[in-house]
Short mmCIF file of the C-alpha atoms (twelve columns), coordinates in Angstrom:
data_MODEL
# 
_entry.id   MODEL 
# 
loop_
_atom_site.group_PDB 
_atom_site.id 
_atom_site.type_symbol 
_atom_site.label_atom_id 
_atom_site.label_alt_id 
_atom_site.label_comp_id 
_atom_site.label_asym_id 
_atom_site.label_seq_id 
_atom_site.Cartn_x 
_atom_site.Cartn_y 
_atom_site.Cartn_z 
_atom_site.pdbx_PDB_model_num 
ATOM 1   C CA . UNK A 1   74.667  101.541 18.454 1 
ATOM 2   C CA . UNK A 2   72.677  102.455 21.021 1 
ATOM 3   C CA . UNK A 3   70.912  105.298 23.661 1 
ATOM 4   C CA . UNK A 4   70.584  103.974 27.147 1 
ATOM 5   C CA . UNK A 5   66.998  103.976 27.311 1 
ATOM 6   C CA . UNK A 6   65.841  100.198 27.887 1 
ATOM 7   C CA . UNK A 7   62.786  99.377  26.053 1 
ATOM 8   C CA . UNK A 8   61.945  95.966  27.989 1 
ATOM 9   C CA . UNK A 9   62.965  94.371  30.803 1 
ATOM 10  C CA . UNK A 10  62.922  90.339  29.642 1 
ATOM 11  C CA . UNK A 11  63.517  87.296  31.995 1 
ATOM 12  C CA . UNK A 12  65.883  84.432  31.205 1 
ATOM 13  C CA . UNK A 13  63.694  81.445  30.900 1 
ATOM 14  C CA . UNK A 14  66.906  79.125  29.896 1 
ATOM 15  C CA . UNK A 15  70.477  78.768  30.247 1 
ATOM 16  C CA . UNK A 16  72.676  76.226  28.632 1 
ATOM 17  C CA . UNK A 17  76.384  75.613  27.217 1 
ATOM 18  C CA . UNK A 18  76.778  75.016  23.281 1 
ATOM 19  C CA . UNK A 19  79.115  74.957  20.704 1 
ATOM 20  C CA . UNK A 20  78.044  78.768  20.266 1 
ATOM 21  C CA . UNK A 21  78.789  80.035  23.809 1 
ATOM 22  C CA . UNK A 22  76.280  80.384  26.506 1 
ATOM 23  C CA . UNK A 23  72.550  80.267  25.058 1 
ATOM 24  C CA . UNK A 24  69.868  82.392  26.866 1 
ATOM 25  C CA . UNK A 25  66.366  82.021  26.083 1 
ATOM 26  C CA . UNK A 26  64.483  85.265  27.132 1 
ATOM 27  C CA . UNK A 27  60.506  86.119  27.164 1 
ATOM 28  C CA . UNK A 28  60.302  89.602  26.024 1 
ATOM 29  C CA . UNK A 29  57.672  91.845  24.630 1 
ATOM 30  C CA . UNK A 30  59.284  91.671  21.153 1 
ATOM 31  C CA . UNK A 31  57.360  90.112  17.972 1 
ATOM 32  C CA . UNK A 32  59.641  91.949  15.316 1 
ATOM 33  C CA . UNK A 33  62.804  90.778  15.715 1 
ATOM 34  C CA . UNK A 34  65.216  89.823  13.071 1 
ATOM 35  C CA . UNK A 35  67.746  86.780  12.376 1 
ATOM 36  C CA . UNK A 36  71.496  88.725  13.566 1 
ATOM 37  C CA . UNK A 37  70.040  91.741  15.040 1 
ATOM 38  C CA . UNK A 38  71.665  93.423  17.872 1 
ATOM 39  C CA . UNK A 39  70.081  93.965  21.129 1 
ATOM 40  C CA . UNK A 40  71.719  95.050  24.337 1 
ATOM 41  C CA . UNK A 41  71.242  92.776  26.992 1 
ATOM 42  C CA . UNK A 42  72.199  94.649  30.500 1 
ATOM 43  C CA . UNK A 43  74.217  96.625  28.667 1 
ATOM 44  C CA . UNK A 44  76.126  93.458  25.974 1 
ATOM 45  C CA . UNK A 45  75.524  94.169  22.912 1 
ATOM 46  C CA . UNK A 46  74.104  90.618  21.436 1 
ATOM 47  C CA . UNK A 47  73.177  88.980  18.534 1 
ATOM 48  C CA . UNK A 48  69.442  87.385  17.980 1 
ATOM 49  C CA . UNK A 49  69.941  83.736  17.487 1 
ATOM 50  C CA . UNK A 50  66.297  82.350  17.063 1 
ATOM 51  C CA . UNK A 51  63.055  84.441  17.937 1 
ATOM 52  C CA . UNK A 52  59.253  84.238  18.039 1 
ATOM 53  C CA . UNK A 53  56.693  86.202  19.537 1 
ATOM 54  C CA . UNK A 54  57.781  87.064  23.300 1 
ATOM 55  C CA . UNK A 55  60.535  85.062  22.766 1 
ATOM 56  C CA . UNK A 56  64.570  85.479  21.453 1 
ATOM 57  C CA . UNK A 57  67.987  83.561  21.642 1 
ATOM 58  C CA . UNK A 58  71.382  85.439  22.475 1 
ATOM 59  C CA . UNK A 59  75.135  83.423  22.615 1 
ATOM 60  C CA . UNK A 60  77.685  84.856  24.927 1 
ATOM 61  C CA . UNK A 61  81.299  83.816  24.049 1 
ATOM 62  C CA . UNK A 62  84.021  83.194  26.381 1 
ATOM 63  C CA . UNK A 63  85.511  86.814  25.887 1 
ATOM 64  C CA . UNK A 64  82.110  88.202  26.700 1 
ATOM 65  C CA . UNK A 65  81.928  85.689  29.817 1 
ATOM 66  C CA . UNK A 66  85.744  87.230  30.501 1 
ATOM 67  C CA . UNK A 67  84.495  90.415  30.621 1 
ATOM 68  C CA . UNK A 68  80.944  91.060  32.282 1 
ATOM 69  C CA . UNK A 69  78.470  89.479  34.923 1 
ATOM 70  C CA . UNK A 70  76.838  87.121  31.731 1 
ATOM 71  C CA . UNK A 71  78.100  84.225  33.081 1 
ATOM 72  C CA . UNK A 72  76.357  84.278  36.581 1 
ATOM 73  C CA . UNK A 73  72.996  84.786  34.681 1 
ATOM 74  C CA . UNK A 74  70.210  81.592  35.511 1 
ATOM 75  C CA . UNK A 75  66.780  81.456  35.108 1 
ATOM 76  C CA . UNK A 76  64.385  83.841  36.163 1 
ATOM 77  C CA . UNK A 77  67.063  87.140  35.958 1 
ATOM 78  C CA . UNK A 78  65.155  90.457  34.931 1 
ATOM 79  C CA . UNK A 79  67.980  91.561  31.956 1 
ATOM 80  C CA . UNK A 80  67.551  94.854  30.677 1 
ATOM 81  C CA . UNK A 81  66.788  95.398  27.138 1 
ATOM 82  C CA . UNK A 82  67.926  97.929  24.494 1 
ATOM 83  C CA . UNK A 83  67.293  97.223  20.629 1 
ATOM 84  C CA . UNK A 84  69.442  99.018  18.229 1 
ATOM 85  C CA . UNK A 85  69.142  102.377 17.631 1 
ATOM 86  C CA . UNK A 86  67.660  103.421 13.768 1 
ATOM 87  C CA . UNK A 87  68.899  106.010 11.513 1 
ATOM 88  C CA . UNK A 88  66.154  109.265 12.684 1 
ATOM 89  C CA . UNK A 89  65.544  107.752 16.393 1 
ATOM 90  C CA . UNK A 90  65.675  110.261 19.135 1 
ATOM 91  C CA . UNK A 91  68.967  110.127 20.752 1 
ATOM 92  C CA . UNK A 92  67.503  110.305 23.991 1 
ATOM 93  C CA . UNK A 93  70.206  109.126 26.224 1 
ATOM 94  C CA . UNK A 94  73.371  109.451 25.135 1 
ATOM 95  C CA . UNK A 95  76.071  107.491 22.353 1 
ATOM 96  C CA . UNK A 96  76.165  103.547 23.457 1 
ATOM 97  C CA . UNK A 97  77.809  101.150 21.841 1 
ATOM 98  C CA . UNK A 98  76.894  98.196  23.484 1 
ATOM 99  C CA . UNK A 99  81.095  97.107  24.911 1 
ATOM 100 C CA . UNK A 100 81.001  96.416  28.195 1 
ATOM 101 C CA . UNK A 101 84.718  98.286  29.463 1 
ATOM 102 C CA . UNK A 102 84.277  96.792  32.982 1 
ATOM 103 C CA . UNK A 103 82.085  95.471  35.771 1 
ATOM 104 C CA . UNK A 104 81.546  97.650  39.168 1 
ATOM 105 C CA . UNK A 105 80.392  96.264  42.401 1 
ATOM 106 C CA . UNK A 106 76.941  97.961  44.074 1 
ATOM 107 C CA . UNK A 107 78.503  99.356  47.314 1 
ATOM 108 C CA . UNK A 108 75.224  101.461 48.764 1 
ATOM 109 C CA . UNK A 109 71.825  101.949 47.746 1 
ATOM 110 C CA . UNK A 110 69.943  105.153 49.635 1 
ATOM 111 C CA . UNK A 111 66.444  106.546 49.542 1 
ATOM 112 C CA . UNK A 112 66.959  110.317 49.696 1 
ATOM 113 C CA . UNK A 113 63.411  112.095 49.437 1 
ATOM 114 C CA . UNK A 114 62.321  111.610 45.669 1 
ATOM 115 C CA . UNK A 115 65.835  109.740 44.468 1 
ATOM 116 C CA . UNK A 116 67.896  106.753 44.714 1 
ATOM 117 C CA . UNK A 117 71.637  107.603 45.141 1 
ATOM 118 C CA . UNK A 118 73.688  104.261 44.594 1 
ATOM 119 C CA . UNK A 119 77.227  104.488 44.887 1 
ATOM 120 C CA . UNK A 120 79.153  101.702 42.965 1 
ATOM 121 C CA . UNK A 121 83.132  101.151 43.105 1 
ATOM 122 C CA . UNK A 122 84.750  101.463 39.828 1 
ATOM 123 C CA . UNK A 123 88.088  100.064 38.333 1 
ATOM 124 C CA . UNK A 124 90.860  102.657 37.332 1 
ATOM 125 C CA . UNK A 125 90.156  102.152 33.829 1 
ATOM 126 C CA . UNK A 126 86.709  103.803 33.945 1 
ATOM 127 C CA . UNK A 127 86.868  105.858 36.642 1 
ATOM 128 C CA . UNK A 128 89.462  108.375 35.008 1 
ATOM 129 C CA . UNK A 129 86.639  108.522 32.242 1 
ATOM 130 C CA . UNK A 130 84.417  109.734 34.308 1 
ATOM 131 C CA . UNK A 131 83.102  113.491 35.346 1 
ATOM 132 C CA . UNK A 132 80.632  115.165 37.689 1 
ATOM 133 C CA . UNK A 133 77.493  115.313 35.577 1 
ATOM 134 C CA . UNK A 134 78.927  113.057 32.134 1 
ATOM 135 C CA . UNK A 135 77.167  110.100 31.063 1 
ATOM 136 C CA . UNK A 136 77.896  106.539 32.163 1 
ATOM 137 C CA . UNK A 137 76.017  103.742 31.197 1 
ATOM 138 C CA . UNK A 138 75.312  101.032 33.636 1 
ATOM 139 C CA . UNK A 139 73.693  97.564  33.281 1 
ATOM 140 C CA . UNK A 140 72.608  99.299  29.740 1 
ATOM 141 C CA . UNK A 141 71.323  102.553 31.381 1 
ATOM 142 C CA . UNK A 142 72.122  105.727 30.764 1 
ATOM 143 C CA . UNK A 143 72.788  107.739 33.578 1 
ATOM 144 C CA . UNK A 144 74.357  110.726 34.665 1 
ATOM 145 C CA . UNK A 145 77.796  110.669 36.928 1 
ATOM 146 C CA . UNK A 146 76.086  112.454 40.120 1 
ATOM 147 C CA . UNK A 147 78.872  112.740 41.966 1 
ATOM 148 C CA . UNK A 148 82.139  111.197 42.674 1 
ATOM 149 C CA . UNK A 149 82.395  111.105 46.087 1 
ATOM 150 C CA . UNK A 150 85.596  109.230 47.018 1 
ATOM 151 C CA . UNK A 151 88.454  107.198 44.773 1 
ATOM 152 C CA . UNK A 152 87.501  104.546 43.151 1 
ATOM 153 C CA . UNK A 153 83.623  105.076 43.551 1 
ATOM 154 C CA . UNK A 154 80.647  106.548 41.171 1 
ATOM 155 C CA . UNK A 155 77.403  107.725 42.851 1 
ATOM 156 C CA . UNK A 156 73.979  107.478 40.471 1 
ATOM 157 C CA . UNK A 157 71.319  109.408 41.177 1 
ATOM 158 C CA . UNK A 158 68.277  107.583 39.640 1 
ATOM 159 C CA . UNK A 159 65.069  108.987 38.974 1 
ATOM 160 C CA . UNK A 160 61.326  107.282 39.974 1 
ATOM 161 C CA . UNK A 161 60.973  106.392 36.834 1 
ATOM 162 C CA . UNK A 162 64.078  104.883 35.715 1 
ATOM 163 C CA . UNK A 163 64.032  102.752 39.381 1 
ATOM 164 C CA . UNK A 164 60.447  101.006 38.597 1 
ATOM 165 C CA . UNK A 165 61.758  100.500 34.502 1 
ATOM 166 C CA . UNK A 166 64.829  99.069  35.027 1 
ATOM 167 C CA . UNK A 167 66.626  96.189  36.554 1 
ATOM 168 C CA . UNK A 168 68.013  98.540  39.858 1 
ATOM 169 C CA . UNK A 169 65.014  97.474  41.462 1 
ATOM 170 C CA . UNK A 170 66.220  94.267  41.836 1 
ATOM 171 C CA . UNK A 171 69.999  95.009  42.667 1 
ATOM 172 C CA . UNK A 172 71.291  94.505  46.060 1 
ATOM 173 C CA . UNK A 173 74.951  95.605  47.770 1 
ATOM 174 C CA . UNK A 174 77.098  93.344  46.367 1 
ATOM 175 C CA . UNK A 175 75.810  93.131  42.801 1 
ATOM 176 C CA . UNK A 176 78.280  92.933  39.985 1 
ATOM 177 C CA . UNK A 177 77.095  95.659  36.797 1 
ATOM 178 C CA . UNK A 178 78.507  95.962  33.623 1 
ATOM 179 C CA . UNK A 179 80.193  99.698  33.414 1 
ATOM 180 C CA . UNK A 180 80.762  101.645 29.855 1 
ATOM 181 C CA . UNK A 181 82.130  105.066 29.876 1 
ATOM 182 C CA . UNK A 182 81.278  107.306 27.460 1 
ATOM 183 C CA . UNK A 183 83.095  106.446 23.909 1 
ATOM 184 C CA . UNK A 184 83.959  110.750 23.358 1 
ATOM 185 C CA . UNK A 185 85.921  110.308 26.479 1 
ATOM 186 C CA . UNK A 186 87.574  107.143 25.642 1 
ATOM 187 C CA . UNK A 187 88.380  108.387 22.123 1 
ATOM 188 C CA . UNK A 188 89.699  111.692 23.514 1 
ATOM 189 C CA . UNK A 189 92.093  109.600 25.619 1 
ATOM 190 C CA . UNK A 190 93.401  107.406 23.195 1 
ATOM 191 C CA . UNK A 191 94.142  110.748 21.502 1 
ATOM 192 C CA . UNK A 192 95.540  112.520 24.202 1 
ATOM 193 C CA . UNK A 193 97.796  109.889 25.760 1 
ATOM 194 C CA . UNK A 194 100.939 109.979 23.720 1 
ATOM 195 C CA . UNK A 195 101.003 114.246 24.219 1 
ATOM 196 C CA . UNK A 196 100.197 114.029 27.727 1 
ATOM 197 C CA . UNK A 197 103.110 111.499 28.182 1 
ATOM 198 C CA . UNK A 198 105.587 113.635 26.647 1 
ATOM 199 C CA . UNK A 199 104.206 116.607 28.482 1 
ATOM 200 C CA . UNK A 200 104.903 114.590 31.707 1 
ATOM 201 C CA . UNK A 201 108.687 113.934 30.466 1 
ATOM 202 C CA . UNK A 202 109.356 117.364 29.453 1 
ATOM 203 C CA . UNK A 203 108.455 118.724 33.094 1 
ATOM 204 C CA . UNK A 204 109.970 116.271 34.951 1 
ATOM 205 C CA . UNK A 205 113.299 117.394 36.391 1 
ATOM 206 C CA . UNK A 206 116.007 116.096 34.942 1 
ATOM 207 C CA . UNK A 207 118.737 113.684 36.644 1 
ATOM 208 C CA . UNK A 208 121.574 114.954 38.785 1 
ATOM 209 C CA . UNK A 209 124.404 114.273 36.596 1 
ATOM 210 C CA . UNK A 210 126.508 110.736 37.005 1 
ATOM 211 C CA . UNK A 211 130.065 111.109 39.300 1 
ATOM 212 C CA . UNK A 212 133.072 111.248 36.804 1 
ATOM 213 C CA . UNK A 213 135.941 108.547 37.068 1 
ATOM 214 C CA . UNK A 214 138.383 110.227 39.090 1 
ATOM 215 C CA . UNK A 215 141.653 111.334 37.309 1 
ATOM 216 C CA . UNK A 216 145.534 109.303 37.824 1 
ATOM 217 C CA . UNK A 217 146.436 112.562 39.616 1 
ATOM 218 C CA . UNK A 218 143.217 112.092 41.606 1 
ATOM 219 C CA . UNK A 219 144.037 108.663 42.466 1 
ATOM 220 C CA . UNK A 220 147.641 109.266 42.937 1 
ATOM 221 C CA . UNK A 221 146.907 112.007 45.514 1 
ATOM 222 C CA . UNK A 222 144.281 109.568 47.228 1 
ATOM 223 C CA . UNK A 223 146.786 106.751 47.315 1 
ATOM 224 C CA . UNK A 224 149.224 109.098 48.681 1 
ATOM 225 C CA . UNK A 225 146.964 110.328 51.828 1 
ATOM 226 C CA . UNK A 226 146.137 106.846 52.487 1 
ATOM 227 C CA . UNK A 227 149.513 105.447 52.819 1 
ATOM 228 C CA . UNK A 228 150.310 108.545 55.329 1 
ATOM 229 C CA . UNK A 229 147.600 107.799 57.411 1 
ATOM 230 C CA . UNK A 230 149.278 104.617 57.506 1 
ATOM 231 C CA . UNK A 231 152.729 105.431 58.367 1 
ATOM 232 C CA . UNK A 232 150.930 107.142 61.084 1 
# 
């Protein structure tokens, strides 16, 4: 688990394709890392391959690459960095657990006065997850859902400090970020969803009744009114 608050920013120094998945090499301010230990890396929750001083290993397999931006990762990408969160650490973000639910797409960054206000489009999945002044996390970043100022789009409202140590420095319009919505929410949906859809049957109106076969009498009658306008 983890809180949001990125405690490094590394750079990939190598990418390759193994029998493991796709192997990153990344120079990091790390010396204390641990064989299997998770760290979040933009958000994907890894595990620590091989390490040194400065120095780890991470593996993305092919349902990570399905899911999130890993795969377009080369050399010299800034990655944000998150290591787990310990039993008595301050919770200073909010609950992250490191599954990447989506990716959005960066649709406008905008200096207003001391803030950077970046709206990014969101899949349906996510956005019905999110509310005006929840927590999202984005690219491993915990953030707060300023606004949502149109469907299908989430507007961030990042702080000085979060801008200069993060990756959103470096993001452009057009960049692809990993999305997680809050795990309360998604629990409280999962929860929710079979009441909700039997709410939703129980008011909708119910069908006009089907036409009834019409009677022999009916039919004889009918017959009868045809064959006069007939003889007519």
């Amino acid at each position: 688990m983890f809180t949001g608050l990125v405690d490094d920013v590394g750079t990939i120094e190598s990418v390759r394709t193994t029998e493991a998945g796709r192997k990153f090499r990344l120079r990091c301010r790390y010396d204390d890392l641990a064989d299997g230990e998770s760290i979040a890396c933009d958000g994907a929750c890894l595990t620590v391959r091989e390490h040194g001083a400065g120095w780890f290993t991470v593996a993305a397999v092919v349902t990570t690459l399905e899911r999130t931006h890993v795969g377009t990762w080369g050399v010299g990408r800034r990655v944000n960095l998150e290591r787990a969160l310990r039993a008595g650490d301050r919770l200073g973000g909010h609950i992250v657990q490191g599954h990447v639910d989506a990716t959005g797409t960066i649709e406008a960054i905008v200096r207003r006065d001391d803030a950077w206000l970046v709206d990014v489009s969101v899949p349906p999945a996510v956005e019905r997850l999110l509310v005006p002044h929840g927590s999202v996390t984005v690219d491993g970043v915990s953030l707060t859902v300023n606004a949502l100022p149109r469907p299908g789009v989430l507007q961030l409202s990042l702080i000085e400090y979060t801008w200069r140590h993060t990756t959103f420095a470096d993001r452009v319009v057009g960049d692809a970020v990993h999305l997680e919505a809050d795990v309360v929410a998604k629990h409280v949906e999962r929860l929710l969803g079979p009441y909700l859809a039997r709410a939703a049957d129980e008011a909708r109106p119910p069908a006009p009744p089907a036409p009834s076969a019409p009677t022999p009498r009916q039919l004889g009658a009918a017959i009868g009114m045809l064959r006069a306008l007939g003889d007519g």
